[in-house]
C-alpha positions in Angstrom: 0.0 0.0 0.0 1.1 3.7 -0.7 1.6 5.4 2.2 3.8 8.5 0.9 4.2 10.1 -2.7 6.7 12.6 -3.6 6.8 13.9 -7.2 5.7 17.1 -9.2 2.6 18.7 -9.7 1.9 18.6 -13.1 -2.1 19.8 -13.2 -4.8 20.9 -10.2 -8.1 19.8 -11.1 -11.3 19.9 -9.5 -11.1 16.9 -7.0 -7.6 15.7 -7.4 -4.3 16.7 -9.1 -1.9 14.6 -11.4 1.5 14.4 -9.8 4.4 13.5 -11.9 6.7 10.5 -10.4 9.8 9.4 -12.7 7.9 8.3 -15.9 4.8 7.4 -13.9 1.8 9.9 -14.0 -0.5 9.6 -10.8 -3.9 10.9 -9.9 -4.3 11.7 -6.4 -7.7 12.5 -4.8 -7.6 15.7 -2.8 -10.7 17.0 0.1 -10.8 20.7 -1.0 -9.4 21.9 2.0 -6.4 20.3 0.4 -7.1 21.2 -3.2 -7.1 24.8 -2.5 -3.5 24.9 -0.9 -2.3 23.5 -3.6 -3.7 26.0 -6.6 -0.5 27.9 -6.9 1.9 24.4 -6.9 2.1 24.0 -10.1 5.8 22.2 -11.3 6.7 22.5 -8.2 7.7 19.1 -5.9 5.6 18.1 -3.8 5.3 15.4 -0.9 1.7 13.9 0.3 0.8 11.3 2.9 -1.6 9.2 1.2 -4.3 6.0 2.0 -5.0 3.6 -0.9 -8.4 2.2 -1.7 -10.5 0.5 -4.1 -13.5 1.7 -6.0 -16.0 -0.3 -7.7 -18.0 -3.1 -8.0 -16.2 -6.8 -6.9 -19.5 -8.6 -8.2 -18.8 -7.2 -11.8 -15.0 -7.3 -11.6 -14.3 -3.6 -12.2 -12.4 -2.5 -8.7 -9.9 0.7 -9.8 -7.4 1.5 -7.1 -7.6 5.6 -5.9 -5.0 7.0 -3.6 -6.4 9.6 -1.0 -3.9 12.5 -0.5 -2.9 15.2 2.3 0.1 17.2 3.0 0.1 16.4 6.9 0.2 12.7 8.5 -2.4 14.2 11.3 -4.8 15.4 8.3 -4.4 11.7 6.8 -5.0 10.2 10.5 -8.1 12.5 11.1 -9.3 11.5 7.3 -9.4 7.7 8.6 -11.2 8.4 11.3 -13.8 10.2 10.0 -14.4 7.5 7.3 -15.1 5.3 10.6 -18.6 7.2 11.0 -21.4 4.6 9.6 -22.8 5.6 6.3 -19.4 7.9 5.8 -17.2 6.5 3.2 -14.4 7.6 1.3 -16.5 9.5 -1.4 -18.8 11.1 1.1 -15.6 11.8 3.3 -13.9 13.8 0.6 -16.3 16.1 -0.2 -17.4 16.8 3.3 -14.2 17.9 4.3 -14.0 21.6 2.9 -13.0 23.4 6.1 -9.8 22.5 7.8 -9.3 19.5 10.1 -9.2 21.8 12.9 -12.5 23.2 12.8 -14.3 20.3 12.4 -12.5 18.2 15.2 -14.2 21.5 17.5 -17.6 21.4 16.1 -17.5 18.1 16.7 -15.7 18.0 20.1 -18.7 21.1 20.8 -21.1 18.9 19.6 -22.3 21.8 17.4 -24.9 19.6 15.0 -25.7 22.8 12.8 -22.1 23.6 11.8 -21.5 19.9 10.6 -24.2 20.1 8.6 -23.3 23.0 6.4 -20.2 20.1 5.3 -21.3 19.2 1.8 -23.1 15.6 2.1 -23.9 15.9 6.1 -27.4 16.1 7.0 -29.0 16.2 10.7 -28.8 12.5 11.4 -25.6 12.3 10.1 -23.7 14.9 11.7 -25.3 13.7 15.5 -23.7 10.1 14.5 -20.1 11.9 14.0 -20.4 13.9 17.4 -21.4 10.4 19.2 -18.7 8.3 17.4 -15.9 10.8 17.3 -16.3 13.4 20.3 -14.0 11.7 22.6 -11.3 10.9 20.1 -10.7 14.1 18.3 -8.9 16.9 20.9 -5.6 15.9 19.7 -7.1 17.6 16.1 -9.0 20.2 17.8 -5.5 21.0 19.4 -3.8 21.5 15.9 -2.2 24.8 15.1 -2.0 27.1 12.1 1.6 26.4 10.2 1.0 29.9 8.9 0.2 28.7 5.1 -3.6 27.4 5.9 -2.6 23.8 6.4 -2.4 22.2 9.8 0.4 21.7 11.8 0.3 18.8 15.2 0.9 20.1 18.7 4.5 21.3 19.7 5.1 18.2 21.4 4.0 14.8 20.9 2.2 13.6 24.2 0.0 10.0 24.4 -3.6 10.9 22.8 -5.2 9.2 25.9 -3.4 11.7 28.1 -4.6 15.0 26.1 -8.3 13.1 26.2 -8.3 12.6 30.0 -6.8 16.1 30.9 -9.1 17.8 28.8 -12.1 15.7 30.1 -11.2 17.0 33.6 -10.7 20.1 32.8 -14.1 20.3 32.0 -15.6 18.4 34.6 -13.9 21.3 37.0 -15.7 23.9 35.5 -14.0 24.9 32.5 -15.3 25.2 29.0 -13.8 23.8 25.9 -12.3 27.1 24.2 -10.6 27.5 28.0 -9.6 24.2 28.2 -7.9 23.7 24.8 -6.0 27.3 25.5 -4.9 25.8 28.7 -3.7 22.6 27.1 -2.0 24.3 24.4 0.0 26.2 26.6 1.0 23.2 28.8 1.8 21.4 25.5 3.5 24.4 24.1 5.7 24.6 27.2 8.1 21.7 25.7 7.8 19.2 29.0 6.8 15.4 29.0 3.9 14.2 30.6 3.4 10.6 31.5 -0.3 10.9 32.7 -3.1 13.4 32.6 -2.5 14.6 36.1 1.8 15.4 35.6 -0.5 17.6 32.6 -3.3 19.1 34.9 -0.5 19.9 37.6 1.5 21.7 35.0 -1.6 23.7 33.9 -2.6 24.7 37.2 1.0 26.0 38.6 1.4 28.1 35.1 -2.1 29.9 36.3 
């Protein structure tokens, strides 16, 4: 399976782009968050983190392989998960994701049911599925910060995803709300130390305050 593609950008369409590798020409299927980072690429090299599927029907013996591609692995990780959401695949994943991974790990971690909806492809019943499958798994994404060029960046430091979940779980039961919480989580994350469990995190946060 293709996990990474580095090559040149040879054309930007609509809901991929063909990237030029050696001899080999390949099309790479882009969300349009994606898409419109990379309008102004054009012949320039480029590196993507990619999942490979298949498209078709097995019964009829037409299955075409697609590759799925993002600039960040966290974008790619957040991709899969989303596709985990029953009745969201690949195709409906794709189009839905227009706004960046950030945005839609808070709606969802918010549970705001009206935002997810104006995703192209989510209706009402849809979007409530998403906040009950994926509200406790998505703070690491709702954590991510601007690189400064529109695509997303991963937190300053790499800490357990369990451990951001249970800090920012009891930050909340304490009081706080979730913009307040994430601020307070990005600073203890920001602040370059290692923490082994939520509370070595929740201690930090409270003797920065």
């Amino acid at each position: 399976m293709l996990t990474r593609i580095t090559g040149i950008v040879n054309r930007v369409l609509d809901e991929s782009l063909r990237l030029q590798v050696g001899a080999l020409e390949y099309e790479v299927l882009l969300p349009e968050f994606v898409r419109r980072q990379l309008q102004g690429k054009l012949g320039e090299e480029l590196t993507l983190h990619t999942s490979h599927y298949f498209e078709g029907n097995p019964m009829q013996g037409r299955m075409a392989p697609r590759l799925v591609g993002f600039l960040h692995e966290s974008e790619l990780e957040f991709f899969e998960l989303f596709c985990t959401v029953d009745k969201v695949g690949v195709k409906k994943a794709l189009k839905a994701l227009m706004r960046p991974i950030r945005d839609i790990a808070d709606a969802i971690q918010r549970q705001d049911a009206k935002l997810l909806t104006t995703l192209p492809g989510i209706g009402p019943a849809t979007a409530e599925q998403m906040i009950a499958t994926l509200r406790r798994k998505v703070t690491k994404f709702a954590l991510m910060k601007d690189s400064g060029d529109g695509a997303a960046a991963t937190k300053p430091q790499e800490v357990a995803d369990q451990v951001v979940e249970d800090a920012y779980q009891a930050l909340l039961t304490v009081g706080h709300g979730p913009g307040e919480a994430r601020d307070l989580l990005d600073k203890a994350l920001a602040s370059g130390k290692t923490f082994k469990s939520s509370e070595d995190m929740l201690l930090a946060i409270y003797q920065q305050r």
